[in-house]
C-alpha positions, -999 to +999 in steps of 0.1 A: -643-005-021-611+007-033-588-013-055-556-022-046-525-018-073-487-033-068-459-021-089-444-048-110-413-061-097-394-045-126-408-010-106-397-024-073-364-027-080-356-002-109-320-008-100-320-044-109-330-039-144-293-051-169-271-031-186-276-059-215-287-092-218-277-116-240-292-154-250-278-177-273-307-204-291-283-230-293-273-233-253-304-239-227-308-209-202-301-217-170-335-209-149-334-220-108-360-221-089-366-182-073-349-185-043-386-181-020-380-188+017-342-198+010-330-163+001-336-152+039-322-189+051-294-178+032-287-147+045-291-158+076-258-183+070-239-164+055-246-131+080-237-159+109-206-172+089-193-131+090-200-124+121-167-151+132-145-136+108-121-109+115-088-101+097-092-089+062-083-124+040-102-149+058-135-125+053-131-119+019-123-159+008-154-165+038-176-142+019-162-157-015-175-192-008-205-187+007-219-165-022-209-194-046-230-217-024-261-197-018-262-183-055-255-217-072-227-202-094-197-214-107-173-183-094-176-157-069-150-126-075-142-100-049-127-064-063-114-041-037-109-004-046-070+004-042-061+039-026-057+053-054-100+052-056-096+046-094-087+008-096-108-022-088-083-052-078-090-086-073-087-096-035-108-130-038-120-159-061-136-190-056-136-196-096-108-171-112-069-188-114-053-182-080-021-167-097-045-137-106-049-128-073-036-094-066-027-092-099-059-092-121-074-051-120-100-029-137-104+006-138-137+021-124-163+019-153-138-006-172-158-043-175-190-051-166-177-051-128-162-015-131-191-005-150-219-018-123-195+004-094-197+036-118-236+031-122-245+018-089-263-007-096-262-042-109-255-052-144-258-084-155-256-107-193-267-139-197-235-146-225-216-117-209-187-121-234-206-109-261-217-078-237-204-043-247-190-034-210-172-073-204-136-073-205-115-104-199-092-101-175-058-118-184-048-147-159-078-153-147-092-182-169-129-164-172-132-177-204-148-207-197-176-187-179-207-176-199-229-156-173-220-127-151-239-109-122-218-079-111-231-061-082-209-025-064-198-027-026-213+002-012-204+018+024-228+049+031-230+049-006-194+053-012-179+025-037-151+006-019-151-027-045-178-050-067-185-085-060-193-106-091-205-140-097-204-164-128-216-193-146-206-218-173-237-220-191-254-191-202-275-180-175-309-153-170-305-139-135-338-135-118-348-102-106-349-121-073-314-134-075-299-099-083-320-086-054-302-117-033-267-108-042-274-069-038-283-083-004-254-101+001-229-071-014-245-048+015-235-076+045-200-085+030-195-042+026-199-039+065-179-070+069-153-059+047-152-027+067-152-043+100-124-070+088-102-036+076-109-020+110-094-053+123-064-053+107-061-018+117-065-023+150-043-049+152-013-035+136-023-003+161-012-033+189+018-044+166+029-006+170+021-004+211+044-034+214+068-011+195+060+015+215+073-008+247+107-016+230+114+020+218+101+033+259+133+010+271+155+025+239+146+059+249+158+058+281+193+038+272+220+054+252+208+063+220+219+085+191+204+122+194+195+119+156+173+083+162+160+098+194+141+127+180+133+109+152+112+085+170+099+108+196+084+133+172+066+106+157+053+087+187+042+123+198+022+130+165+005+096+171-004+098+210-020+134+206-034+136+168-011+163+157+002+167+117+038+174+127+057+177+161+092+190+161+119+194+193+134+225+195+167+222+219+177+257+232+216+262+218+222+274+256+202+254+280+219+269+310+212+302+303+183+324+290+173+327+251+156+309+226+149+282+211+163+280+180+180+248+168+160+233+137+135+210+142+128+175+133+097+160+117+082+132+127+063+136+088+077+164+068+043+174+053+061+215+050+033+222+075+040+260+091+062+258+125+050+279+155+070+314+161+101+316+183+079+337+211+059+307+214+085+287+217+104+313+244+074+315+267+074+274+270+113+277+275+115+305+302+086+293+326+088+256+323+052+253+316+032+240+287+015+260+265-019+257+242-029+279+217-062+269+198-058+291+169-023+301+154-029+331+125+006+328+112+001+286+113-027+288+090-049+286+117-033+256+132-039+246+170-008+244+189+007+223+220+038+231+235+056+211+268+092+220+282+116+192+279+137+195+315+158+175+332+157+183+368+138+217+366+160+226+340+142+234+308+165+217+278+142+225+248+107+223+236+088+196+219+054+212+200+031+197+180+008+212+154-030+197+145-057+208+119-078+244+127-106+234+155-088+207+172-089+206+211-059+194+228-075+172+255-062+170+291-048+138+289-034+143+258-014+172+276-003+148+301+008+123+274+026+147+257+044+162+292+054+125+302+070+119+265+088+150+266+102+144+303+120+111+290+125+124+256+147+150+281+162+123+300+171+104+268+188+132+251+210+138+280+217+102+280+223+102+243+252+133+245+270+108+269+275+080+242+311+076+236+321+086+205+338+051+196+302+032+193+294+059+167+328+049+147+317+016+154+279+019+140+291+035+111+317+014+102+293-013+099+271+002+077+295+014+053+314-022+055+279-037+045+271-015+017+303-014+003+306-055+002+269-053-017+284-025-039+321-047-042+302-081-050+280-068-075+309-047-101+332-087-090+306-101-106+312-083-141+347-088-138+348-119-165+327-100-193+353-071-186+366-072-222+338-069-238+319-043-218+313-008-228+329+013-198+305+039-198+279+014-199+288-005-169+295+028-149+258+041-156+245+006-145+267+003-115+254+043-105+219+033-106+228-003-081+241+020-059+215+044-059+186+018-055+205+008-021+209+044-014+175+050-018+165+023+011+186+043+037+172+072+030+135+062+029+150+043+067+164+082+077+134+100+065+107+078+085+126+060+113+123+027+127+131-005+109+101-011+083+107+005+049+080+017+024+092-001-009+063+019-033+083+050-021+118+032-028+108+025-059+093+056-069+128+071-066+142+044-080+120+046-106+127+091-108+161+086-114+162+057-141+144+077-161+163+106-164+195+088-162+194+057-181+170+064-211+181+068-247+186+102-256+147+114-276+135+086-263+099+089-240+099+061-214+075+068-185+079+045-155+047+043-130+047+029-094+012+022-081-002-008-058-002-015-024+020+002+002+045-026+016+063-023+047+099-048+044+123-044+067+154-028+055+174-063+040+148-075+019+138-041+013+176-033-004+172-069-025+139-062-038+149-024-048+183-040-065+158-067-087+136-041-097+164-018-106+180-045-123+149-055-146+137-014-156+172-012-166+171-046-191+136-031-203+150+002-208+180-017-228+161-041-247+122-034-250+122+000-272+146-009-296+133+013-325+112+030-314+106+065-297+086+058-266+074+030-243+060+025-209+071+006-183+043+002-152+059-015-117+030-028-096+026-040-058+002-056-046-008-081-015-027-118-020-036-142+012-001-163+007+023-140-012+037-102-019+036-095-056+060-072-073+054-064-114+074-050-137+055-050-170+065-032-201+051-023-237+081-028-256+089-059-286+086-086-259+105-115-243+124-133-274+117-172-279+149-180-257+154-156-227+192-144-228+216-148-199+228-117-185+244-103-159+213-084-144+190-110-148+211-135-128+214-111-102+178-102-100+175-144-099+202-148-073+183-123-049+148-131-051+156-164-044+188-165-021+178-132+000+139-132-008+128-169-002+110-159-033+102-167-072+111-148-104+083-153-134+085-143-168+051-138-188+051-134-226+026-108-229+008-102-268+021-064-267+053-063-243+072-083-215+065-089-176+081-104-153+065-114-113+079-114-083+066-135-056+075-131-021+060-153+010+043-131+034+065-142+064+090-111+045+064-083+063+074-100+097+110-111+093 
């Protein structure tokens, strides 16, 4: 009769064994009953609670609250792993400060939270504040917590966030509670996944109802410029290519090539196909697959006439990645696009030249009423002003609304990318603005947020605004600084944060001229808030938009 042997639970799960833990003599340990028959009870409700959640914010506050309840903690905290797959930010909380939302983040390996994604596994204290990895997080209000269980968010064991809970008296996890909220981290993973497909999918619908409105645009009197723009990118979408460009043949009604420059629909400097290509397309009407391009860097190609009427106009070809098959429907996508792209574009040479004055004329009226309103408002301080001053700050207003159109040029339609306004903005502050031997570095990193073009120009003008007072006042003295700009998304609000390292806010915050225009904007144009933090090293300052700006 043999003898049978069990490994101790310590051997069962070698992942659950602490980084460090910590117990103080003079507070009682916290001990609950081991969760038994109500661990799989628990699962159970919280699996059926995810399985009705869909979009990305209800899931993670869902997944939030339920861990609070089934673990018997104080505070639940959800970390998501920006793009940049370096910075853990908080998404969720049921026991953080709200106002940290979106704004609380830790590197990977930084805190017990970072730490437990970079050692995949859980790491846990019983008085976590006295733990080598903890970190407290400013904003949050974590200090009154004593505990923390931090466990990583793992997709095919790929990090992509942490989920931590907390108590306020000191507390000595169980091995079966860290194996319960290791559990509970691999169900909210798949549902954070599924949630993020969601949104995905649904902003994929967003853009087919876009789709609908630019199909009646393309076949109306358009501007050539707008119509190739859009076409080139609707083409890159429907067939899976890097880049598409239109080629329009300089003589359409006779033989030759095509040889007009093309447009992008994403100017990634991806290699174009030859002209022969091209020609052969052109002179027999037909289109034209090539699954392997030597001169493209391998590249696969697809190539359809544009014609109007049998008459071959040009040539719209689009590019994808070596050992891509261009499907047959995807042919016949592409062949339907480019016959109304054809029709549009001989539409679009029709348009009188008077609703081009017209167009123009607004746009220049607008931005020169922003440009006249802003130097009006300088006008009684005029005495005292230095002019070169006031002419360097007036260059970089101008720019930050120059840099919107151009962002609105570069990628079409009527959403702009404010992370890439700002980086520009943020380019040519530096070089221009900054005190001669003076090192200022100026970082943009956060969330990508899409603002149509208004609130998009009043955002970049605040932001411009407030690197330029930080520039002015925070490094007085001294030989470098950094400023960091930050974006970021929460349930209810946009956040935009302009934080610096300089001397810091002074007891009684000035008046100026920038400030009460960043104040006037943010609230007038923004239907938002302005928030100045006294930081212990430095100066920040929030802004906080309502969400309803993404869909304005």
């Amino acid at each position: 009769m043999c003898k049978l042997s069990f490994p101790s639970l310590s051997m069962a799960f070698p992942w659950a064994q602490p980084s460090r833990i910590m117990t103080l003599r003079d507070h009682p340990i916290a001990r609950p009953a081991p969760p038994g028959p109500r661990a799989l009870a628990a699962l159970r409700e919280i699996a059926r609670a995810l399985s009705s959640a869909w979009d990305l914010d209800t899931t993670l506050d869902l997944i939030a609250r339920k861990t609070t309840a089934i673990m018997g903690v104080d505070s639940c905290a959800i970390y998501l792993l920006d793009a940049d797959d370096t910075t853990l930010r908080l998404r969720a909380s049921t026991g953080l400060a709200r106002r940290a939302l979106g704004l609380a983040t830790l590197q990977l390996g930084e805190g017990m939270t970072g730490y437990a994604v970079t050692q995949n596994r859980p790491v846990y204290a019983a008085d976590a504040q006295h733990d080598p990895h903890f970190k407290w997080l400013e904003d949050t209000e974590e200090r009154r917590f004593r505990s923390l269980l931090a466990v990583p968010l793992l997709l095919n064991d790929r990090p992509i966030g942490a989920l931590n809970v907390q108590t306020a008296a000191p507390r000595d996890y169980t091995a079966e509670e860290i194996d319960l909220l290791a559990l509970v981290g691999d169900l909210a993973a798949g549902a954070l996944v599924k949630a993020r497909l969601y949104d995905r999918q649904r902003r994929q619908l967003d853009e087919l109802r876009t789709l609908a409105e630019v199909s009646e645009a393309i076949t109306s009197p358009q501007y050539l410029d707008q119509i190739l723009e859009v076409v080139t990118e609707l083409a890159a979408r429907t067939v899976g290519a890097t880049g598409c460009a239109i080629y329009l043949l300089e003589h359409p009604d006779e033989d030759g090539d095509a040889t007009a420059p093309p447009v992008f629909a994403n100017p990634t400097g991806a290699p174009l196909p030859d002209a022969a290509a091209l020609a052969t397309v052109a002179q027999t009407g037909r289109p034209f697959i090539a699954p392997r391009l030597p001169d493209a860097g391998d590249a696969a190609l697809l190539a359809v006439p544009l014609a109007v009427q049998e008459r071959v106009i040009g040539v719209l070809a689009c590019l994808a990645p070596p050992g891509h098959a261009f499907s047959d429907s995807q042919q016949t996508l592409l062949t339907t696009l480019a016959n109304q792209t054809a029709l549009a574009i001989e539409n679009a040479r029709l348009v009188t030249s008077a609703a081009v004055v017209r167009e123009m004329h607004h746009r220049i009226k607008n931005n020169l009423q922003t440009v006249a309103m802003l130097m009006q408002l300088q006008l009684p301080d005029a005495d005292r002003l230095e002019t070169r001053q006031v002419l360097l700050t007036n260059i970089h207003r101008i720019r930050s609304i120059a840099a919107v159109h151009e962002i609105l040029s570069e990628q079409g339609f009527r959403l702009v990318n404010v992370r890439a306004v700002l980086e520009r903005i943020a380019q040519t502050t530096m070089t221009g603005l900054a005190r001669p031997h003076q090192a200022v570095a100026i970082a943009v990193h956060g969330d990508n947020l899409l603002l149509p073009s208004r609130a998009a120009t009043a955002l970049a003008v605040v932001v411009n605004e407030l690197v330029q007072n930080s520039l002015e006042h925070a490094f007085v003295g001294r030989d470098a600084g950094r400023i960091d700009i930050s974006l970021a998304r929460t349930p209810d609000a946009l956040l935009v944060v302009v934080r610096d390292d300089g001397v810091g806010l002074p007891d009684e915050l000035p008046r100026s001229l920038g400030l009460e225009i960043a104040e006037a904007l943010v609230a007038d144009d923004l239907q938002g808030e302005l928030q100045f933090v006294r930081r212990p090293m430095g100066a920040e300052v929030r802004i906080r938009l309502p969400r309803t700006q993404e869909r304005d």
